[in-house]
DSSP file (Angstrom, degrees, kcal/mol; ACC not computed):
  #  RESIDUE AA STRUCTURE BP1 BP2  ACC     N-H-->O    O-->H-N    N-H-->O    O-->H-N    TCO  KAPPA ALPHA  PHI   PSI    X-CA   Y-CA   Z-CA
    1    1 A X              0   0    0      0, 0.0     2,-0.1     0, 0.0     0, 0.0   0.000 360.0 360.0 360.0 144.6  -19.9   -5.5   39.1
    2    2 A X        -     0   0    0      1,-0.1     2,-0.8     2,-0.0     3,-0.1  -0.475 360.0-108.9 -86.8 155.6  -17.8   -2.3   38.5
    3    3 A X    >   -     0   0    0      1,-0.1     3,-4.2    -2,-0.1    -1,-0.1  -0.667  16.9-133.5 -99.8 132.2  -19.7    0.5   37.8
    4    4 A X  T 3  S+     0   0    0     -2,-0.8    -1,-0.1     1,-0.2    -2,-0.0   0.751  98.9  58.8 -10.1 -75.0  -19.6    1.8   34.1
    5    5 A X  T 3  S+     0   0    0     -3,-0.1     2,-0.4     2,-0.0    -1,-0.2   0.582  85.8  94.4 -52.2 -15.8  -19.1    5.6   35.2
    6    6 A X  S <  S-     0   0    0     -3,-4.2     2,-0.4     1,-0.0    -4,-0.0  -0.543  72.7-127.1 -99.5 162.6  -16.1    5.1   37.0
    7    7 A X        -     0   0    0     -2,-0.4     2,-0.5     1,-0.1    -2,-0.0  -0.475  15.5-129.3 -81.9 152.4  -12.3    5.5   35.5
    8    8 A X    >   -     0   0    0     -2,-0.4     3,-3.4     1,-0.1     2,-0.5  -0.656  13.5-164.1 -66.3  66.8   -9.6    2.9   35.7
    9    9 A X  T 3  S+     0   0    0     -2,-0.5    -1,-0.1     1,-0.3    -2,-0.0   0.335  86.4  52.1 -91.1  36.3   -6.6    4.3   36.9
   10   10 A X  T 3  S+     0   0    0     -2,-0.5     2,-0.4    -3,-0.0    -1,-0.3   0.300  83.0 113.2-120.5   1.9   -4.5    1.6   35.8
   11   11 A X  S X  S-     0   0    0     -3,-3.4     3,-2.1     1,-0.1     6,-0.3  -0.717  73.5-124.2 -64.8 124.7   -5.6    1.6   32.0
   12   12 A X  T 3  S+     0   0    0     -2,-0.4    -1,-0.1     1,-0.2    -3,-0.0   0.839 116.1  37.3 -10.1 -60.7   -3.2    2.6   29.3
   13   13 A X  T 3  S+     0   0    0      3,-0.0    -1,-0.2     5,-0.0    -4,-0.1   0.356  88.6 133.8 -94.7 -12.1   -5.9    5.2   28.2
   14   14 A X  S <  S-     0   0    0     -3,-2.1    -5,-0.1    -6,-0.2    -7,-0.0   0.067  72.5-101.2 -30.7 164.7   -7.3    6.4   31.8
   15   15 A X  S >  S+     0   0    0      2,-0.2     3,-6.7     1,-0.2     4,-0.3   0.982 129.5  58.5 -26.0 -87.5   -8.0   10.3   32.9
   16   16 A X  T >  S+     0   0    0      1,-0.3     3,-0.5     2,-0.1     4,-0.3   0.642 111.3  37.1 -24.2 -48.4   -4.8    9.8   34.8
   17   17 A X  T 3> S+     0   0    0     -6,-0.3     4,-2.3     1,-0.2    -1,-0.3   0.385  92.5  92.7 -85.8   8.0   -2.7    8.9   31.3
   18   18 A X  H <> S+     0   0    0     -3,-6.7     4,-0.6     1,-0.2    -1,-0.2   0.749  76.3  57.3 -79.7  -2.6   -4.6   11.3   29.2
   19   19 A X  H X4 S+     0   0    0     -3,-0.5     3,-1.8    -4,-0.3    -1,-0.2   0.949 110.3  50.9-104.5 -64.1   -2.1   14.1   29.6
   20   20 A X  H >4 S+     0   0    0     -4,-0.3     3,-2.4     1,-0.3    -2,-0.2   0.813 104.2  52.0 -52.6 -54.4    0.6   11.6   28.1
   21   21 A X  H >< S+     0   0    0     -4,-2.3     3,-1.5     1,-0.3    -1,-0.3   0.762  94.5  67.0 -80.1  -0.7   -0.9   10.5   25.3
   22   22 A X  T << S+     0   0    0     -3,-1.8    -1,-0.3    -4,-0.6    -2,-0.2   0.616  92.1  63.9 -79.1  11.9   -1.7   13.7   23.8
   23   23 A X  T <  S+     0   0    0     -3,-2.4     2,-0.5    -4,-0.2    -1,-0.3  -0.170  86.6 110.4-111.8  44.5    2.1   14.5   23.3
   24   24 A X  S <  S-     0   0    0     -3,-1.5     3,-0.0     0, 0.0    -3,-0.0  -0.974  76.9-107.5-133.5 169.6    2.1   11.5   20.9
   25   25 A X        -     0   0    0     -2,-0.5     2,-0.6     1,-0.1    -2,-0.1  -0.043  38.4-113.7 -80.9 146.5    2.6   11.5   16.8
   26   26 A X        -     0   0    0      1,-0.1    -1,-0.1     2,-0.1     5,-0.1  -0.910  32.2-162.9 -70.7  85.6   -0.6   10.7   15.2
   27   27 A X        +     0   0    0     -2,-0.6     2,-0.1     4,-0.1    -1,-0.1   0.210  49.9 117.2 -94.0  -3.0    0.3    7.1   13.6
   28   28 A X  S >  S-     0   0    0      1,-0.1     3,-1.1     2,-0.0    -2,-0.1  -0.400  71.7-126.7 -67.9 140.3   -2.5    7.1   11.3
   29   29 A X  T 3  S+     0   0    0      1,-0.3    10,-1.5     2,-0.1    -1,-0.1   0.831 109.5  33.4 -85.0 -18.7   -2.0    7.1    7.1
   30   30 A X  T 3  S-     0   0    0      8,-0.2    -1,-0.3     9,-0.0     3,-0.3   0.583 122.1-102.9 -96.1  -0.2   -4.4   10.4    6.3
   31   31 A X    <   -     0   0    0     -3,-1.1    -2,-0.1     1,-0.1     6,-0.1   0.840  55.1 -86.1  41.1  52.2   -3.3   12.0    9.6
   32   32 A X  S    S+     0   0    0      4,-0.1     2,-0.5     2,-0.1    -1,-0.1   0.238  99.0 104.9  -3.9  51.3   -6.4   11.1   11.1
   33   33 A X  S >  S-     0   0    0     -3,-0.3     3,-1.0     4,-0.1    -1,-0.0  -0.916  73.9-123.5-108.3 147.2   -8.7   14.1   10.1
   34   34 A X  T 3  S+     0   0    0     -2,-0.5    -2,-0.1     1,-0.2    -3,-0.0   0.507 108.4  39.9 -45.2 -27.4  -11.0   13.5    7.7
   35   35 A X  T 3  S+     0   0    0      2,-0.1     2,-0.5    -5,-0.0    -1,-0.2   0.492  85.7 120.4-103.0  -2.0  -10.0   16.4    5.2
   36   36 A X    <   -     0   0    0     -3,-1.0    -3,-0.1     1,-0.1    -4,-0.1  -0.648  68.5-128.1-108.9  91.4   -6.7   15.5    6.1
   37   37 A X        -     0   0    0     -2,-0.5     2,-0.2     1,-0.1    -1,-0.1   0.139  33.0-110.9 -39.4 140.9   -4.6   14.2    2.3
   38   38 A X        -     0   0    0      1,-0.1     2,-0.6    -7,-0.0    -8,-0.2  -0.575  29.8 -91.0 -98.2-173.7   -2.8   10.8    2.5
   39   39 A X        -     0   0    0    -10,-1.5     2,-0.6    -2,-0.2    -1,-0.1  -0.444  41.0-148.0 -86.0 136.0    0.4   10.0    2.5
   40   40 A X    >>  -     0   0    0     -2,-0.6     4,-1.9     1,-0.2     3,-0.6  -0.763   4.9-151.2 -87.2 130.0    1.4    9.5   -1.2
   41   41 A X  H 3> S+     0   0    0     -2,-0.6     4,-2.5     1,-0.2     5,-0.2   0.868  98.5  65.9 -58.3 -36.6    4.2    7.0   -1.6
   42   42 A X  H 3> S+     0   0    0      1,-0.2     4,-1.7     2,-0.2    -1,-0.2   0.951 108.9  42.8 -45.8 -43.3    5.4    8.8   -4.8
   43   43 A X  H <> S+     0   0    0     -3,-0.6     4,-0.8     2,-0.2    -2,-0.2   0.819 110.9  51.0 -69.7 -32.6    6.2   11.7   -2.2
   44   44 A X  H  X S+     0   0    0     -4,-1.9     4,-1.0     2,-0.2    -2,-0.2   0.868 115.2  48.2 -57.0 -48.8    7.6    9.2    0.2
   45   45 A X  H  < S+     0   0    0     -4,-2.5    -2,-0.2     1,-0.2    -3,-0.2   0.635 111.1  45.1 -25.9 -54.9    9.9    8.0   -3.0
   46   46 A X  H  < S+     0   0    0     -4,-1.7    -1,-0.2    -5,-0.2    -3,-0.2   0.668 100.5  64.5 -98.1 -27.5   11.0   10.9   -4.1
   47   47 A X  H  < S+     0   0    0     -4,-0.8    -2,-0.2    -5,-0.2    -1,-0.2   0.896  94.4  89.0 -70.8 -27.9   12.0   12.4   -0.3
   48   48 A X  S  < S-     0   0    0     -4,-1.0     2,-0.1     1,-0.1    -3,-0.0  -0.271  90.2-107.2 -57.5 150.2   14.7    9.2   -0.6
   49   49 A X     >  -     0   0    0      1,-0.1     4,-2.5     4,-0.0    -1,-0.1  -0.307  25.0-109.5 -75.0 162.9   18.2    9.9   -2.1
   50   50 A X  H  >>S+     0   0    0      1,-0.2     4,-3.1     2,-0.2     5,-0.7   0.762 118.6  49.2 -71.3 -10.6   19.1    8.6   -5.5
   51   51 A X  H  >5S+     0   0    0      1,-0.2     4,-3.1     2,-0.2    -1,-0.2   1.000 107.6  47.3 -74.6 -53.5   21.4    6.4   -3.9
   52   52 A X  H  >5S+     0   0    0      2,-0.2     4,-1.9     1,-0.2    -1,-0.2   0.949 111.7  54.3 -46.9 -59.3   19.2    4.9   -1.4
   53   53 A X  H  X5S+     0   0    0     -4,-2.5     4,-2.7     2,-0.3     5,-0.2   0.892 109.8  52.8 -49.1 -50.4   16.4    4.5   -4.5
   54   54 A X  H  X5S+     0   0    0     -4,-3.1     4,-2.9     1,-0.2    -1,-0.2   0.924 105.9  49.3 -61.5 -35.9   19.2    2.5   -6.5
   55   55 A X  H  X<S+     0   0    0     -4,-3.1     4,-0.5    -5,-0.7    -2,-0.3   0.984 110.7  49.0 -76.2 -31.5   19.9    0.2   -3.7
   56   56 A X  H >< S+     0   0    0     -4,-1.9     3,-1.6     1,-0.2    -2,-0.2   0.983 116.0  47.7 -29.6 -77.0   15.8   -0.7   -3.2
   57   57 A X  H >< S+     0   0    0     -4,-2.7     3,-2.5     1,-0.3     5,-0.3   0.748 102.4  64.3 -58.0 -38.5   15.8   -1.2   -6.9
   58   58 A X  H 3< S+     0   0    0     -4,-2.9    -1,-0.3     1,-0.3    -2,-0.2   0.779  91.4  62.6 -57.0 -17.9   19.2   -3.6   -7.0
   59   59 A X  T << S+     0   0    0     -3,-1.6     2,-0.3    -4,-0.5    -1,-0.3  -0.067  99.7  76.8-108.3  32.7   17.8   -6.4   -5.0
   60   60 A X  S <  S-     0   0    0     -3,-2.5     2,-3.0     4,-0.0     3,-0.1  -0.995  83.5-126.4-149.4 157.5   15.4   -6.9   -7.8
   61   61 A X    >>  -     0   0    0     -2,-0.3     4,-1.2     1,-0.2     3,-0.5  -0.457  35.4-177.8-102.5  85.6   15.6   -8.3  -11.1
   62   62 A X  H 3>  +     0   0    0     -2,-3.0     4,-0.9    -5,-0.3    -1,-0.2   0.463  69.7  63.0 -65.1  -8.4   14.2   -5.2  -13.1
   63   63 A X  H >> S+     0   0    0      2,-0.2     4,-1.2     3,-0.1     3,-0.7   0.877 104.7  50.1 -66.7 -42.1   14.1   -6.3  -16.6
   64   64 A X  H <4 S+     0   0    0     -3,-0.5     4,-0.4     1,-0.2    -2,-0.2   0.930 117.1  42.6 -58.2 -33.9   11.5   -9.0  -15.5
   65   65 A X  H >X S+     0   0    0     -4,-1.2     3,-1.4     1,-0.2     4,-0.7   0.774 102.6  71.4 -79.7 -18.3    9.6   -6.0  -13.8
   66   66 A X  H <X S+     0   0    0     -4,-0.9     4,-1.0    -3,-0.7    -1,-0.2   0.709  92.5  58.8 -68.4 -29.7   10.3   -3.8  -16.8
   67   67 A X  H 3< S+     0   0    0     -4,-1.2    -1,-0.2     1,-0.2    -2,-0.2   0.760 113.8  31.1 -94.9  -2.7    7.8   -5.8  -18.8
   68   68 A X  H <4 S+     0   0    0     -3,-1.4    -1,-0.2    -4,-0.4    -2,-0.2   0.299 109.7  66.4-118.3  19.1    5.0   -5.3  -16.8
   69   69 A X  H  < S+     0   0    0     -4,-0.7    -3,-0.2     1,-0.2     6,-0.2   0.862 115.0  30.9 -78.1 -40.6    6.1   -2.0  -15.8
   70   70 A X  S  < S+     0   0    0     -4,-1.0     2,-1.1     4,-0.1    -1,-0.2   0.610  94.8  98.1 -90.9  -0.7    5.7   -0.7  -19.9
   71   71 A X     >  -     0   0    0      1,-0.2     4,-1.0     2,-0.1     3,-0.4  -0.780  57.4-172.1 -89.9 126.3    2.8   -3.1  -20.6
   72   72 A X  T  4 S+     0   0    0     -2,-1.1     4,-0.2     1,-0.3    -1,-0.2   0.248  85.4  61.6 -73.4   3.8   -0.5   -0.5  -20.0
   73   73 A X  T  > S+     0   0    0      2,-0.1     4,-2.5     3,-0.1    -1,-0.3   0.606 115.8  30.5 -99.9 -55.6   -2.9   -3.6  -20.3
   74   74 A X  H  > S+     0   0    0     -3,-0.4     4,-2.3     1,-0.3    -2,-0.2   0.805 115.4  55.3 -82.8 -23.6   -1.1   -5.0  -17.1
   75   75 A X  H  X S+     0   0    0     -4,-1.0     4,-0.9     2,-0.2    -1,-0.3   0.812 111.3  44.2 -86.9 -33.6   -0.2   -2.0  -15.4
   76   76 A X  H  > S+     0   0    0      1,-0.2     4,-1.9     2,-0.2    -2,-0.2   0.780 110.4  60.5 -83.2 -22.4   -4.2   -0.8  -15.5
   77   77 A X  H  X S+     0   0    0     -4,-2.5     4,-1.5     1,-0.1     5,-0.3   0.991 114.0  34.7 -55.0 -65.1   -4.7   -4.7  -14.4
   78   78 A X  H  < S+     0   0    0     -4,-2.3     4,-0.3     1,-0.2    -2,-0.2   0.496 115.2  54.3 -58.3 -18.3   -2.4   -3.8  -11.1
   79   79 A X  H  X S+     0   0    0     -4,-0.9     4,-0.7     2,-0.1    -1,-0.2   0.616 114.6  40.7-101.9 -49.8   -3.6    0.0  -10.4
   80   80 A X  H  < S+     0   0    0     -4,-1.9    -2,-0.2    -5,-0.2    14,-0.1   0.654 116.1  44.2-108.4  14.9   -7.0   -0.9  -10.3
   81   81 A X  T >< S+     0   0    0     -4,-1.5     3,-1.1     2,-0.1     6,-0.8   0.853 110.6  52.9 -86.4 -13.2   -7.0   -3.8   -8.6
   82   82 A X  G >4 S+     0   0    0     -4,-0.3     3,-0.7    -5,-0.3     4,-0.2   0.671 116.3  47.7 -56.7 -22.2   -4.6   -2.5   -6.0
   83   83 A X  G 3< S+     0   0    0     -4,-0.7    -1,-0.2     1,-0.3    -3,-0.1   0.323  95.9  72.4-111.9  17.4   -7.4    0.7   -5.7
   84   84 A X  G X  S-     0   0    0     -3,-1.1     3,-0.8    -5,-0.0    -1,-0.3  -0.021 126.8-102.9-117.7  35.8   -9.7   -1.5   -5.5
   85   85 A X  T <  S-     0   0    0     -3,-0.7    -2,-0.2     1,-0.3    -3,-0.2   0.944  71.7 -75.1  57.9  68.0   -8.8   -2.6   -1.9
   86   86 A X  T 3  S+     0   0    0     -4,-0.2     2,-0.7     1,-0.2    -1,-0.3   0.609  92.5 155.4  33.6  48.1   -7.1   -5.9   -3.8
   87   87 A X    <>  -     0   0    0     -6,-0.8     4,-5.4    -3,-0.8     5,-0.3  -0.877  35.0-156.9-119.9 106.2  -10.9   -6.9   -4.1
   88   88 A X  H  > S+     0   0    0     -2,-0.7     4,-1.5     1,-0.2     5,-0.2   0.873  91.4  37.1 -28.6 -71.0  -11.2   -9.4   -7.2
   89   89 A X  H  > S+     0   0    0      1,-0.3     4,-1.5     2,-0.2    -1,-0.2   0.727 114.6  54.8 -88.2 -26.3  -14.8   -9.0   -8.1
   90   90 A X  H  > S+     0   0    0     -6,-0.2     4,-1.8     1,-0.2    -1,-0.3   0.925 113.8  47.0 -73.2 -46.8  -14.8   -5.0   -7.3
   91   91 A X  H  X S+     0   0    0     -4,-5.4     4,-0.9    -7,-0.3    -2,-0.2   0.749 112.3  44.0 -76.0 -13.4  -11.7   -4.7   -9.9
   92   92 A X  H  X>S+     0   0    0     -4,-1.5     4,-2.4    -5,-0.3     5,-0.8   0.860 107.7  58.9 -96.6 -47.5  -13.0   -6.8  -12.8
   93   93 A X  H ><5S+     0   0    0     -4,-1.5     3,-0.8    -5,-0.2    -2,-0.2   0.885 117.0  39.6 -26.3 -70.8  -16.5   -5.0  -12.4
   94   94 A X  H 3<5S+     0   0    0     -4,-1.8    -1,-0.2     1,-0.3    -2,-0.2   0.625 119.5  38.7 -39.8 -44.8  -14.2   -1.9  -13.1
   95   95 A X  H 3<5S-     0   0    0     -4,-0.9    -1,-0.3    -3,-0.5    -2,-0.2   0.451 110.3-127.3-111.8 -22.1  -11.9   -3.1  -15.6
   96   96 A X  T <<5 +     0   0    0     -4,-2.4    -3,-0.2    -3,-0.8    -2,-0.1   0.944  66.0 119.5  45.8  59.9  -15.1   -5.1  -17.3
   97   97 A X  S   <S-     0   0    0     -5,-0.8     2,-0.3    -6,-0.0     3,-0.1   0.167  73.8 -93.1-124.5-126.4  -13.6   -8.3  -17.4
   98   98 A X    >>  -     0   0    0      1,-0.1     4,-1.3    -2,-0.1     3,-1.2  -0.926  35.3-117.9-138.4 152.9  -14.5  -11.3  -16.0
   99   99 A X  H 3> S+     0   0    0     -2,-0.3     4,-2.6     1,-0.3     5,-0.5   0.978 117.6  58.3 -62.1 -51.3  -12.9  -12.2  -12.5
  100  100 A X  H 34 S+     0   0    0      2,-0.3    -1,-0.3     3,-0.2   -12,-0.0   0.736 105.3  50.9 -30.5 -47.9  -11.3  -15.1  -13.8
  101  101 A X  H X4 S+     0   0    0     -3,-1.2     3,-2.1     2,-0.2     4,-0.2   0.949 110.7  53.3 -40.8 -84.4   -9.3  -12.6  -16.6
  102  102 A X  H >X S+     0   0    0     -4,-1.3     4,-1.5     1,-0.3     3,-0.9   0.594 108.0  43.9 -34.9 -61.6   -8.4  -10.8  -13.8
  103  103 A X  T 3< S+     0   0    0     -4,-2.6    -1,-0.3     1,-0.2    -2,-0.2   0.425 115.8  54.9 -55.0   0.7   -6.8  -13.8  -11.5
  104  104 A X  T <4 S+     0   0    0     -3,-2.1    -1,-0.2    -5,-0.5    -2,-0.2   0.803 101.9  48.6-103.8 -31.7   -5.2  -14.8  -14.4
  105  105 A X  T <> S+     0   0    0     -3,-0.9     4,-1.5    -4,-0.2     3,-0.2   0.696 112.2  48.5 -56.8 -40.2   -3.6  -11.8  -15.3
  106  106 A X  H  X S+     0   0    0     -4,-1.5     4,-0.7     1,-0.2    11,-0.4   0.379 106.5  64.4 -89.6   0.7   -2.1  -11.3  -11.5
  107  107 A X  H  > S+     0   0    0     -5,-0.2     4,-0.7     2,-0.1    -1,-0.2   0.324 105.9  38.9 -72.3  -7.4   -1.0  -14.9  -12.0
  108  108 A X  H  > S+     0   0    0     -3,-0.2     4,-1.8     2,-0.2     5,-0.2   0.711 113.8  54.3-105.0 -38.3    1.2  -13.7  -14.7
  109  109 A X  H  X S+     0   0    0     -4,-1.5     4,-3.0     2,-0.2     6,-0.3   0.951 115.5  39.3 -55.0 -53.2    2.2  -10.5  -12.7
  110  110 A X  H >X S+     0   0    0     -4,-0.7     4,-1.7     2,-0.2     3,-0.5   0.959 117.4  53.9 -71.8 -81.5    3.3  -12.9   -9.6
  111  111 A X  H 3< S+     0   0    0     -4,-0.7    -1,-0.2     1,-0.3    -2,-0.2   0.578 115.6  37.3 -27.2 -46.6    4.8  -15.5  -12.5
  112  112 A X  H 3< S+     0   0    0     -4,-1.8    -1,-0.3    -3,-0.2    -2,-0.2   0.967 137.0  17.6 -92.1 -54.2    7.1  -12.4  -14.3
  113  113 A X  H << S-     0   0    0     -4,-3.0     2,-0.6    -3,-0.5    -2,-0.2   0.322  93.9-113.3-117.1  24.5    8.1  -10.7  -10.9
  114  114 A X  S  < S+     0   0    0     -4,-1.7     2,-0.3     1,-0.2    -4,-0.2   0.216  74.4 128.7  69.9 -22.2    7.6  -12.8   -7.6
  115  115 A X        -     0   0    0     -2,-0.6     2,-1.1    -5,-0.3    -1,-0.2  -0.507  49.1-158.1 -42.0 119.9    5.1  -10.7   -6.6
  116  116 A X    >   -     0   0    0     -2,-0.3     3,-1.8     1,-0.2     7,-0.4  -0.884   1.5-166.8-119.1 103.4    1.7  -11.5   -5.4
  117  117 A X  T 3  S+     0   0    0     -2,-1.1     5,-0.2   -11,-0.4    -1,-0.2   0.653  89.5  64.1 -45.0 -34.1   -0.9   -8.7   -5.7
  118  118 A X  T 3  S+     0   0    0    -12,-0.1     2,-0.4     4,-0.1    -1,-0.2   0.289  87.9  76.1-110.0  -8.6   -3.2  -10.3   -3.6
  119  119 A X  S X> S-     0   0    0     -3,-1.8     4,-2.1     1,-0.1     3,-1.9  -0.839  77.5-149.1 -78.5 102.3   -0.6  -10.1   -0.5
  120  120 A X  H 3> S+     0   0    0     -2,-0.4     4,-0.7     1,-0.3    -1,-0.1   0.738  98.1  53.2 -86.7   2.7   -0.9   -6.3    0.5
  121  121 A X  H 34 S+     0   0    0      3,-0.1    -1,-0.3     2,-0.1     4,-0.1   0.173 117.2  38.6 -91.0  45.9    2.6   -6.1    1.6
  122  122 A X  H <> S+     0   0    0     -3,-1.9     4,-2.1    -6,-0.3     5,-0.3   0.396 115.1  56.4-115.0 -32.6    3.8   -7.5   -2.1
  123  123 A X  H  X S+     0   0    0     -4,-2.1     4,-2.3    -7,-0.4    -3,-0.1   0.912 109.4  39.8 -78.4 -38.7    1.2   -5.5   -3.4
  124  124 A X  H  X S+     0   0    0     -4,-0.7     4,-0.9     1,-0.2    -1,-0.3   0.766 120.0  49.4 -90.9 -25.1    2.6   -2.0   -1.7
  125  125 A X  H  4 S+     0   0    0      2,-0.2    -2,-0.2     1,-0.1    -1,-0.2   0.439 110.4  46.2 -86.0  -5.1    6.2   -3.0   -2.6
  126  126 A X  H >X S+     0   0    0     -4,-2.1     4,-2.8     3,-0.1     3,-1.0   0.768 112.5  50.8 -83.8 -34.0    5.3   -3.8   -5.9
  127  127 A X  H 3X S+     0   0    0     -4,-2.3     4,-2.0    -5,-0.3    -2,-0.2   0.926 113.7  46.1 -38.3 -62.3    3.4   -0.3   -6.0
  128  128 A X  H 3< S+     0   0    0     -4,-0.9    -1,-0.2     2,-0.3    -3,-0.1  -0.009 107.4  60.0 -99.2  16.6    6.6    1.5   -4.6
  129  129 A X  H <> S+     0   0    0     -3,-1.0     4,-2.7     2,-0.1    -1,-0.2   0.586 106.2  46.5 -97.2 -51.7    8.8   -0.5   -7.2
  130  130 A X  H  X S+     0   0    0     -4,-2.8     4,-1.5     1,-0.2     5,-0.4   0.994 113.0  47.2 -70.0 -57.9    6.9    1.0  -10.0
  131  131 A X  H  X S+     0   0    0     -4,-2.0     4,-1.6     2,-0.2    -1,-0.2   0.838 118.6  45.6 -36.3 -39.9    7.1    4.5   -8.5
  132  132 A X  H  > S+     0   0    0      1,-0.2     4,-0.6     2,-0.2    -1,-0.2   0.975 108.8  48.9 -60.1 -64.6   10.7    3.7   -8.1
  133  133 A X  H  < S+     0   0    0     -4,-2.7     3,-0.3     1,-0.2    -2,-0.2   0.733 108.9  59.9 -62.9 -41.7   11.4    2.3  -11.4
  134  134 A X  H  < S+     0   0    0     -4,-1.5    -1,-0.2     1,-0.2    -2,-0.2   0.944 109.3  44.4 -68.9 -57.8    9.5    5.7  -13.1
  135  135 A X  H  <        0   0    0     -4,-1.6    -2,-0.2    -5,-0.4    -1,-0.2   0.618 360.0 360.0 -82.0   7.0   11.9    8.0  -11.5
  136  136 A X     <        0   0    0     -4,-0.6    -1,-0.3    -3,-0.3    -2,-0.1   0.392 360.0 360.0 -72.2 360.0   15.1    6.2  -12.2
């Protein structure tokens, strides 16, 4: 049996590699300190050109998203379950609805725009549609 205390020097992560991996980018979404802000997609959004922002937006059929973008009943449906780590029963507690509402309402969301909140990458490209869609 190898003994605990000793290194590997043929691990990714050994002594021997540590020198290497400190020259690389922190890949993490807060920028892994703890006090450390995350990254807002509205900031991400806005650093894109207008041009670029219209072409995201073209390959989507934005009047159907336009109607749950302006309803504030649907949009407060999508915002808090999306911040509510796309957890049913944590977002209807919130919302004070019954889960059922709530899955019935993001059945209507998916129905009007192809989306399914419950998907977190539909859920973060529906997120960064509405961000989109505000600053157009």
């Amino acid at each position: 049996m190898k003994d605990v205390t000793e290194f590997d020097k043929n691990a990714p992560f050994s002594a021997e590699n540590a020198d290497s991996t400190r020259n690389m980018p922190d890949l993490s979404v807060n920028g892994g300190g703890g006090s450390s802000p995350a990254i807002s997609l509205a900031d991400v959004a806005e650093g894109l050109g207008k041009s670029r922002r219209e072409e995201l937006l073209s390959v989507y059929d934005l009047k159907k998203f336009a109607k749950i973008f302006e309803d504030e009943s649907m949009m407060e449906t999508a915002d808090t379950f999306i911040s509510c780590g796309m957890n049913v029963s944590a977002a209807a507690r919130k919302l004070y609805m019954h889960r059922n509402t709530l899955m019935y309402r993001l059945k209507l969301i998916y129905k009007k725009t192809g989306l399914d909140l419950r998907d977190f990458d539909m859920a973060v490209t529906f997120r960064m549609l509405h961000i989109l869609y505000c600053l157009k």
